[in-house]
Backbone as numpy.savetxt, mean C-alpha at the origin, in Angstrom:
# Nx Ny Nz CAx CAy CAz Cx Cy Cz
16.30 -7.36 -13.00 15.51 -7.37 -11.78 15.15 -8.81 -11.42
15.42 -9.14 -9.96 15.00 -10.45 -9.46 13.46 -10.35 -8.96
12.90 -11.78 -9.19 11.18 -11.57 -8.33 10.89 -12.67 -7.81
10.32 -12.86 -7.00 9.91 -14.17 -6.37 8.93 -14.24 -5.33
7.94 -15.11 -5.16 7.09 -15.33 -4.01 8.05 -15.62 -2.64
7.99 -15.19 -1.66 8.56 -15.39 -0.25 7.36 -15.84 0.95
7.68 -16.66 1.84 6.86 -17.03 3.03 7.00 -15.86 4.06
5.93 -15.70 4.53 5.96 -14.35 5.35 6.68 -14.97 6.77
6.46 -14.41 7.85 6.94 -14.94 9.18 6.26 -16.01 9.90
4.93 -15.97 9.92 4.11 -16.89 9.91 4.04 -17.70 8.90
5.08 -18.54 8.12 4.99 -19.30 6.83 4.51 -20.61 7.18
4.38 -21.14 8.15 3.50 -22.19 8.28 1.92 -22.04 7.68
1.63 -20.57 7.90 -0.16 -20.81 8.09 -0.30 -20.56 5.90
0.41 -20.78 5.28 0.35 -20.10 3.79 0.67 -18.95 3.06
0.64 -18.20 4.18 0.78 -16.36 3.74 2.02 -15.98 3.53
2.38 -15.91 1.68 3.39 -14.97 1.10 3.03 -14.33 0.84
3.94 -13.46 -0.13 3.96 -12.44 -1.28 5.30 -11.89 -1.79
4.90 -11.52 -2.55 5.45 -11.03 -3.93 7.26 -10.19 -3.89
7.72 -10.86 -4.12 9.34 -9.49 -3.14 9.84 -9.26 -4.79
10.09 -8.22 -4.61 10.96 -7.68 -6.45 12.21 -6.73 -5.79
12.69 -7.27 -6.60 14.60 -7.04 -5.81 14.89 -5.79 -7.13
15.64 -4.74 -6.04 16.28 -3.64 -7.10 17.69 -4.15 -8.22
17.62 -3.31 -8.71 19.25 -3.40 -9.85 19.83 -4.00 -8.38
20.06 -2.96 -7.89 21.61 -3.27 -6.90 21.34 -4.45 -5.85
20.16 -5.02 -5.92 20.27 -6.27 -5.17 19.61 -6.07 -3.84
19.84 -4.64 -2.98 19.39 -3.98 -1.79 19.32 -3.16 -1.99
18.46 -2.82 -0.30 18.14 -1.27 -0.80 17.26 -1.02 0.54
16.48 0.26 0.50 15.15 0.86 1.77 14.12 -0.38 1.04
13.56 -1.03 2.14 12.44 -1.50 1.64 10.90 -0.82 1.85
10.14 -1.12 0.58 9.10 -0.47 1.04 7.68 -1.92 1.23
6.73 -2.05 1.77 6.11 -2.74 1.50 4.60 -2.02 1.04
4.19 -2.94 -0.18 3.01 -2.80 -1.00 1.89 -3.34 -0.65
0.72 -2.76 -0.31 -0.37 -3.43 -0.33 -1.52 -3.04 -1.44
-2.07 -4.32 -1.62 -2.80 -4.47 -2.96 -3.85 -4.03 -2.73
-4.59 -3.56 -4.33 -5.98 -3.31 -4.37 -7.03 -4.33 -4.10
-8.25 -4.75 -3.77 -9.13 -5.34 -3.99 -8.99 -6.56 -4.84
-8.42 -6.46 -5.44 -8.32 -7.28 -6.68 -7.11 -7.96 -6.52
-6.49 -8.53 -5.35 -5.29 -9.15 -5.50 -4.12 -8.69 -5.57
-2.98 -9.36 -5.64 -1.61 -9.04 -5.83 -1.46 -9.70 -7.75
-2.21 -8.84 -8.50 -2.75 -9.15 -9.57 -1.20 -8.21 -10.57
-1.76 -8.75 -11.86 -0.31 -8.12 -13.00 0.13 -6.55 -12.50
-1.09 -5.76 -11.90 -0.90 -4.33 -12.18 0.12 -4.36 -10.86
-0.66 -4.86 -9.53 0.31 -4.85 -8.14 1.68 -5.32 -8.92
1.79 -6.20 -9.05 2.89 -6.82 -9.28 3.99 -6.00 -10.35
3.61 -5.27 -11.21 4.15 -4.14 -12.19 4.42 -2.76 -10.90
3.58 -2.82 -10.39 4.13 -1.44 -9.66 4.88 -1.88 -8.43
4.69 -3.51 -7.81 6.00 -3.58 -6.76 7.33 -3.38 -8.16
7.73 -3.65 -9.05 9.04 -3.46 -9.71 8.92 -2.15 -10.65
8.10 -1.29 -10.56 8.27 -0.03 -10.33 9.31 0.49 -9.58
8.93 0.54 -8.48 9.12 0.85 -6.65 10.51 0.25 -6.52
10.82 -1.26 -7.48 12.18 -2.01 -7.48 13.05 -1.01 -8.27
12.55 -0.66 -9.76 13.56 0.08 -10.09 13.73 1.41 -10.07
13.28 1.86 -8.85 13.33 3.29 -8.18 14.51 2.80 -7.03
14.90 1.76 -7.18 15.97 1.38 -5.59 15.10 0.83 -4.58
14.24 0.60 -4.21 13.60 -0.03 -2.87 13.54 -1.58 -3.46
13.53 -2.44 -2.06 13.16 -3.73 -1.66 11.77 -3.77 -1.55
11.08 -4.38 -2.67 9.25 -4.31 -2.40 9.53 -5.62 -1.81
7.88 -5.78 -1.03 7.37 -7.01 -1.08 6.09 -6.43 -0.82
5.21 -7.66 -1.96 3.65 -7.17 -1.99 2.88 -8.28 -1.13
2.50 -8.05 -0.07 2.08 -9.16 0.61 0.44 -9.66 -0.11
0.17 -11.05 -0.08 -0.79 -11.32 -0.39 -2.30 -11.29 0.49
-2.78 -10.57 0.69 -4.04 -10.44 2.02 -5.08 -11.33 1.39
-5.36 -11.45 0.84 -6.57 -12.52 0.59 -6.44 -13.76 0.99
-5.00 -14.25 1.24 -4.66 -16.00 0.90 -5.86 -16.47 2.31
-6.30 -16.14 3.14 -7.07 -16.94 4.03 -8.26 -17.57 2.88
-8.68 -16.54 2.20 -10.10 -16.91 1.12 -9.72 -17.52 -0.39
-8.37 -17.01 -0.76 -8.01 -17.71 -2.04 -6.42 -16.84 -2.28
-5.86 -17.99 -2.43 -4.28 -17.72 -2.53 -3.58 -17.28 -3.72
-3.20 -16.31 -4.16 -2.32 -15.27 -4.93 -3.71 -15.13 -6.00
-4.64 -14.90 -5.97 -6.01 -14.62 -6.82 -5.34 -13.28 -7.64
-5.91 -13.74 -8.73 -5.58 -12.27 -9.55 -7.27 -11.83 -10.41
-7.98 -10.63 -10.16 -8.80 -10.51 -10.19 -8.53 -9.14 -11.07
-9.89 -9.32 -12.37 -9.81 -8.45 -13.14 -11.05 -7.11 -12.44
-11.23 -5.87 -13.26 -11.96 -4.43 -12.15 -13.06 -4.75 -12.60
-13.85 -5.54 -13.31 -15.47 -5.18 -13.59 -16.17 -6.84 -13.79
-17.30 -6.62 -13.52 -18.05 -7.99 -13.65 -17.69 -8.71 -12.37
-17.82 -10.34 -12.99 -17.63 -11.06 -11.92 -16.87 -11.03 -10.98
-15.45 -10.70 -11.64 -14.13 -10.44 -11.14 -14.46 -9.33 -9.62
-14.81 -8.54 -10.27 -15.23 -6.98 -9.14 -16.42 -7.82 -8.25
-16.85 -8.42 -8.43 -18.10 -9.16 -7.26 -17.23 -9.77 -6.78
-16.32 -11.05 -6.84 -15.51 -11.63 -6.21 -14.52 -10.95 -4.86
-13.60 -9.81 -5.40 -12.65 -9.07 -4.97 -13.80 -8.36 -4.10
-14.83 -8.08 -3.98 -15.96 -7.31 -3.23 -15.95 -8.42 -1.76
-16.34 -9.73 -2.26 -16.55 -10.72 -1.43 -15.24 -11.06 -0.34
-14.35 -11.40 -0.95 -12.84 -11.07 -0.30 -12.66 -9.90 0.48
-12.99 -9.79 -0.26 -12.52 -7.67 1.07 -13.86 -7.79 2.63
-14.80 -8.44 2.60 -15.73 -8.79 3.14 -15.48 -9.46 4.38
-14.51 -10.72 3.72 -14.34 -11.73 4.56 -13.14 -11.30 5.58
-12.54 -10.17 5.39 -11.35 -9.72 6.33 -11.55 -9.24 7.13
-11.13 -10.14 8.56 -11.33 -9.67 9.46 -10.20 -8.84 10.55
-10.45 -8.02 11.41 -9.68 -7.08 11.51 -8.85 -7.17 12.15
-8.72 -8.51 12.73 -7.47 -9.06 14.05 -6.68 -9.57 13.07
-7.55 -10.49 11.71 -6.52 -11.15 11.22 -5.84 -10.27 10.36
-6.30 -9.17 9.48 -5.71 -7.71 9.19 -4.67 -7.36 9.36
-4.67 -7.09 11.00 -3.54 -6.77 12.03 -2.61 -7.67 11.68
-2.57 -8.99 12.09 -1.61 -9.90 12.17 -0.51 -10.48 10.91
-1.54 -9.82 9.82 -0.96 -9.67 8.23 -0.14 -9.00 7.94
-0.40 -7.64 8.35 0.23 -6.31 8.22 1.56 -6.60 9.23
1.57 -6.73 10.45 2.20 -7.07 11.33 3.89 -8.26 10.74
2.90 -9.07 10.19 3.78 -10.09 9.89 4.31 -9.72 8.14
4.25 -8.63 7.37 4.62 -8.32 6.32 5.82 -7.30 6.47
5.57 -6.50 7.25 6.37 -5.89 8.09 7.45 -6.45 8.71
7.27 -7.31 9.38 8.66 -8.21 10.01 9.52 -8.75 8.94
8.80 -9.18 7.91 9.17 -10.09 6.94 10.72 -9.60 6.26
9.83 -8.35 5.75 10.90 -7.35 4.87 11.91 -7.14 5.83
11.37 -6.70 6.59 12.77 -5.89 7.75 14.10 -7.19 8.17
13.48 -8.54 7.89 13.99 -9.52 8.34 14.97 -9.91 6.77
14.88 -9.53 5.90 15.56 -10.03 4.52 17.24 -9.25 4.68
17.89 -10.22 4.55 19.29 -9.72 3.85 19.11 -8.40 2.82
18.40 -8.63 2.08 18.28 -7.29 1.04 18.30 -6.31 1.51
17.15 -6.29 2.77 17.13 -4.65 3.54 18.53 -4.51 4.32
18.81 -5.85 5.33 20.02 -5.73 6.21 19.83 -3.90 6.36
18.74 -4.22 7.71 19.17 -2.98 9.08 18.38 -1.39 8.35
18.08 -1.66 6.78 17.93 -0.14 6.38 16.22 0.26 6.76
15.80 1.10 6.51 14.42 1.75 6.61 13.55 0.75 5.47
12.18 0.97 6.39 11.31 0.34 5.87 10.01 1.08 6.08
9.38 1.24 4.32 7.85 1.91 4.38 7.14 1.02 4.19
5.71 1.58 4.19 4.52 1.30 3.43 4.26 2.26 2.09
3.49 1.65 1.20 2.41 2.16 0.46 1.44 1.30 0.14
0.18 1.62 -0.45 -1.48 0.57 -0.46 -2.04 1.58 -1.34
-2.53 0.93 -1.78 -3.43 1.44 -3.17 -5.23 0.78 -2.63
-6.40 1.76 -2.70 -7.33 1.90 -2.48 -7.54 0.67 -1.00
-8.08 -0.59 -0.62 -7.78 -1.04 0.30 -6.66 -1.34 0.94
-5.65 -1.11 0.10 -4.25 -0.73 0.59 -3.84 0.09 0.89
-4.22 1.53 0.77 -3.86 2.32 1.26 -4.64 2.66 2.58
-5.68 1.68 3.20 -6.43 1.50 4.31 -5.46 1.05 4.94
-4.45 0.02 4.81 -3.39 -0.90 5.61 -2.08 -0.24 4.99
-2.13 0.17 4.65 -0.82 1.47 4.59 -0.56 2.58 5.99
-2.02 2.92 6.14 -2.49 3.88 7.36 -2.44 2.77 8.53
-2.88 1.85 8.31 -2.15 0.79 10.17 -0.99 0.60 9.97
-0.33 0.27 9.30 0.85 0.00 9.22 1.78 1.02 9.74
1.32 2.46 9.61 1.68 3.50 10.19 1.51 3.77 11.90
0.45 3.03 12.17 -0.42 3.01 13.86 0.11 1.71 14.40
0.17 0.32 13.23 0.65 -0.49 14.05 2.21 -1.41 14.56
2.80 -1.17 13.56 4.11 -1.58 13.18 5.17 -0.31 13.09
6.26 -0.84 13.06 7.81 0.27 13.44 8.04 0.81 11.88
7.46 0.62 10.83 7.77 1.32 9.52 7.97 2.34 9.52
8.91 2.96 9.23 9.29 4.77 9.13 9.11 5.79 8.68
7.98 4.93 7.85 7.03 6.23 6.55 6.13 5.43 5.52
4.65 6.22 5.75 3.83 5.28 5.20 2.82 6.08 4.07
2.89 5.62 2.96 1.54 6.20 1.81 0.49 5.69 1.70
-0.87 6.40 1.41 -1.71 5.94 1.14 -2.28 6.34 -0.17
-3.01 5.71 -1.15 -3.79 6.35 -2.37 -5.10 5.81 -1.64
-5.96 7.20 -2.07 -7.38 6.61 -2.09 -7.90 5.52 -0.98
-7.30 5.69 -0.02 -7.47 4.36 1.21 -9.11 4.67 1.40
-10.38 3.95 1.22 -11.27 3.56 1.33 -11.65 3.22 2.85
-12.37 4.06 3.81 -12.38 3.85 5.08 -11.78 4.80 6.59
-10.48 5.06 5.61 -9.38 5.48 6.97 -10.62 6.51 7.97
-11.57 7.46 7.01 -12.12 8.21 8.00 -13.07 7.79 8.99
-13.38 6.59 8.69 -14.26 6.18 9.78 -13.14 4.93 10.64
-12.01 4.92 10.32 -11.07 4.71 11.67 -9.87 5.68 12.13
-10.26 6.67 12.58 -9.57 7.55 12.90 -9.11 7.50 14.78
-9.55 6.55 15.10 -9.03 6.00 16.69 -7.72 5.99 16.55
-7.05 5.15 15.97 -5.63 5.57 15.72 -4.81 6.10 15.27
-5.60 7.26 15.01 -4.57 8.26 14.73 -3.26 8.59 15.82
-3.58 8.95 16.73 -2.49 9.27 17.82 -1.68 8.19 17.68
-1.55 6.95 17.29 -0.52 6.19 17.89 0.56 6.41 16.57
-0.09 6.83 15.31 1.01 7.61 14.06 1.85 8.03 14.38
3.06 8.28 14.76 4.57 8.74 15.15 5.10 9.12 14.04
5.26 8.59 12.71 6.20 8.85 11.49 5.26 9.27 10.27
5.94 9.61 10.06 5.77 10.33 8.42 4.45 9.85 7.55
3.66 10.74 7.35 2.69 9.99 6.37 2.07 10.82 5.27
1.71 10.22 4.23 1.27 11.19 2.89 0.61 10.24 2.13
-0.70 11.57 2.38 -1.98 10.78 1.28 -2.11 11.32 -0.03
-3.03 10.89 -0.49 -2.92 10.76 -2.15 -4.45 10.46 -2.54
-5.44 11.36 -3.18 -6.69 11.43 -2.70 -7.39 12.02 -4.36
-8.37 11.55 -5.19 -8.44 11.94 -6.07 -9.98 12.71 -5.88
-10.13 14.26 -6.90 -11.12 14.48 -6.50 -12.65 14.15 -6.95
-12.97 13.25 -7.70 -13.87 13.37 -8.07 -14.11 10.71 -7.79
-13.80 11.04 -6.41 -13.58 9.22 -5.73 -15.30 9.33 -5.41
-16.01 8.69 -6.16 -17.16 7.72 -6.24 -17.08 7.12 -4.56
-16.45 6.84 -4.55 -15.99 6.19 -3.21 -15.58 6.84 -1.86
-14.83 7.73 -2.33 -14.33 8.56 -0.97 -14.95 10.05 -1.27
-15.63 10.95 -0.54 -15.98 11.77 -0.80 -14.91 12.52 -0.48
-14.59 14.31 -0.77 -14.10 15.34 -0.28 -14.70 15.78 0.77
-15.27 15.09 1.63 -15.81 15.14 3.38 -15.07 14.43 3.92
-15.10 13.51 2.90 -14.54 12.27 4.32 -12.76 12.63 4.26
-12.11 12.95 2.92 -10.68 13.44 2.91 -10.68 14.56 4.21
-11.86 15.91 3.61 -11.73 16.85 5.02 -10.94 16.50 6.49
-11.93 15.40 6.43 -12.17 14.55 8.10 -10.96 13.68 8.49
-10.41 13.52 7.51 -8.68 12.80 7.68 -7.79 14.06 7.84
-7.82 14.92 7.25 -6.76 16.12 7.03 -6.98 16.97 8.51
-8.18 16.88 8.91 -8.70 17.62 10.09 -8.33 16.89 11.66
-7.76 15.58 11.09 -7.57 14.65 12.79 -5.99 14.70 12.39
-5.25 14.71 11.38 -3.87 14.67 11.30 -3.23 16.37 11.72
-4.14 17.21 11.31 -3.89 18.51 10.87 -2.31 18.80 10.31
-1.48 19.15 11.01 -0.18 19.65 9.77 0.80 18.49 10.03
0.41 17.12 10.50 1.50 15.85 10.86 1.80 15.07 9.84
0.63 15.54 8.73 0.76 14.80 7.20 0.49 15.26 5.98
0.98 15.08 4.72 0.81 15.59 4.06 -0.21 15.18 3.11
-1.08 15.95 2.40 -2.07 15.81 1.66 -1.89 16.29 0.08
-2.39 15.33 -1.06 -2.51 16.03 -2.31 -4.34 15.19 -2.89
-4.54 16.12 -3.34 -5.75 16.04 -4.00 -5.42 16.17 -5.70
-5.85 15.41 -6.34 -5.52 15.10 -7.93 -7.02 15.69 -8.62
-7.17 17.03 -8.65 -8.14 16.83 -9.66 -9.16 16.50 -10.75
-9.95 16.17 -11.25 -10.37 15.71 -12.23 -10.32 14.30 -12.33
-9.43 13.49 -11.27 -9.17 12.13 -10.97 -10.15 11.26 -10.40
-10.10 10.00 -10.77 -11.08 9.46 -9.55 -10.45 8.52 -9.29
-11.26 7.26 -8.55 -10.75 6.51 -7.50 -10.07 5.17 -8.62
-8.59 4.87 -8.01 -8.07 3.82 -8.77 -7.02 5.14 -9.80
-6.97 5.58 -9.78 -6.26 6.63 -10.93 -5.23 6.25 -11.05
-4.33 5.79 -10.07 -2.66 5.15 -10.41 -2.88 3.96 -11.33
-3.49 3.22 -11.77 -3.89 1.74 -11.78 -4.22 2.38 -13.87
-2.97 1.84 -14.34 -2.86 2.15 -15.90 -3.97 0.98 -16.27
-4.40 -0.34 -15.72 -5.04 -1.45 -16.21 -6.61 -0.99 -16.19
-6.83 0.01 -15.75 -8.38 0.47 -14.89 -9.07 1.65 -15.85
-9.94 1.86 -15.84 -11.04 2.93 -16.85 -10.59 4.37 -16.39
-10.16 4.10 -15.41 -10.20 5.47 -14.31 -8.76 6.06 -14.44
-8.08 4.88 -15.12 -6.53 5.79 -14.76 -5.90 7.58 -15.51
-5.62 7.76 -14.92 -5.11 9.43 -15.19 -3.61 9.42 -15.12
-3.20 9.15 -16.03 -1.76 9.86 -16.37 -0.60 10.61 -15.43
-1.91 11.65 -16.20 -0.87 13.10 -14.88 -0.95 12.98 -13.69
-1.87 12.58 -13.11 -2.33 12.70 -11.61 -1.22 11.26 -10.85
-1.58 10.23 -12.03 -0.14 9.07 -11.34 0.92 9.54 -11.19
1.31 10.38 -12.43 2.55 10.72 -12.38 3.34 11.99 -11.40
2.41 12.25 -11.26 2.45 13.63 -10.22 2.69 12.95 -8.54
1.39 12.03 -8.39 1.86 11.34 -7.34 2.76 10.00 -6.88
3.60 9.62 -8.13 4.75 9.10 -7.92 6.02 9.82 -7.71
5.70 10.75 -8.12 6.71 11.41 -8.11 7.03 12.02 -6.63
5.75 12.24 -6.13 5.87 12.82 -4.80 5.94 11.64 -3.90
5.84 10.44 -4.25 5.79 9.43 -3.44 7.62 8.94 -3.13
8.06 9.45 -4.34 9.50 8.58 -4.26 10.49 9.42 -3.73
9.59 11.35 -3.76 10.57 12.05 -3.21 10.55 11.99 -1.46
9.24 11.61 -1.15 8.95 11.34 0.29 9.80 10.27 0.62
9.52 8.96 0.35 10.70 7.89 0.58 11.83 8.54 0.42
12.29 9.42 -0.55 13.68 9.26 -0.43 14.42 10.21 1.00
13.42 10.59 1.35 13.48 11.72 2.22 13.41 10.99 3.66
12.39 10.06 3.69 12.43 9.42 5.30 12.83 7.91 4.93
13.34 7.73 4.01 13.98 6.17 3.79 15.03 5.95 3.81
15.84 6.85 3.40 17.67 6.91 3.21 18.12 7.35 4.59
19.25 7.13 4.80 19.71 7.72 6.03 20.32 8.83 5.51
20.58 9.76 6.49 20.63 11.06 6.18 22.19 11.47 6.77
């Protein structure tokens, strides 16, 4: 497997991230967005996950306006920091991130012309869900996205494929606020709820991680890509 930092489209202003190339060199690309905590060892282990499942990752870096490729550990200072960062993002420049991570991939020889997703893990899976509203990506995941229900304005502009990933017992996201997402999409997306799980559960580096519940929803994650990523 190949890996390397890449300049996004806007590479003048600083903003890369992370691209992990499959066995075969190409492939559907998907793009990754990180937790709170950076495009840190765990992001970076699960963009070449995603690589040796066949997709073209690239994990874009969203923090670089406040601190560039930061890798931030889940508790203590680390978790106050990654708190502070997530703070400072603002929602035009958000847009213009997502926007330009999106072009990026679609623009690589590796993809040459093929389908391109999202997936985001807890504030990533917040920009997993625009990425779906704002950009041409053809299918988008979310885990645990932190927020989406109190931006549900764009829902309508969603056109393609989307599937959440929602644990039940999220400190963070209640089973109201999932309700309230499942209730503005109604049957346009698909929903799984992980039992006994809580928030961060994919994330093997974290207190919280659950096994089965990752594994259950990778599994459904790669059968979805393979389903709206491949040509048919």
């Amino acid at each position: 497997m190949q890996t390397r930092w890449v300049a996004m489209k806007n590479s003048d202003t600083g903003y890369q991230g992370y691209l992990a190339l499959p066995p075969a060199g190409k492939g559907p690309g998907i793009v990754l967005y990180q937790e709170i905590f950076g495009v840190n060892g765990h992001i970076r282990g699960v963009a070449e996950q995603y690589a040796q499942d066949g997709f073209v990752v690239l994990a874009p870096d969203m923090f670089w306006r406040g601190a560039q490729k930061v890798e931030l550990g889940y508790e203590g200072a680390d978790r106050e920091r990654a708190l502070e960062l997530m703070k400072s993002l603002k929602p035009e420049e958000i847009q213009a991130d997502v926007k330009a991570a999106v072009a990026t991939l679609r623009a690589l020889p590796e993809v040459a012309g093929q389908k391109v997703g999202a997936v985001g893990y807890c504030l990533g899976g917040r920009l997993a869900y625009f990425s779906a509203a704002l950009t041409d990506v053809n299918a988008a995941v979310s885990y645990y996205g932190g927020g989406i229900q109190d931006n549900l304005q764009v829902v309508d502009k969603i056109k393609v494929p989307m599937q959440f990933h929602y644990a039940e017992n999220d400190h963070a996201i209640p089973l109201e606020a999932v309700e309230k997402v499942k209730a503005a999409f109604g049957d346009r997306a698909e929903f799984f709820v992980y039992p006994g799980a809580q928030h961060g559960f994919n994330c093997w580096d974290r207190a919280s991680y659950h096994p089965r519940s990752a594994a259950l929803a990778h599994g459904r994650t790669l059968e979805f890509f393979a389903q709206n990523l491949y040509a048919q």
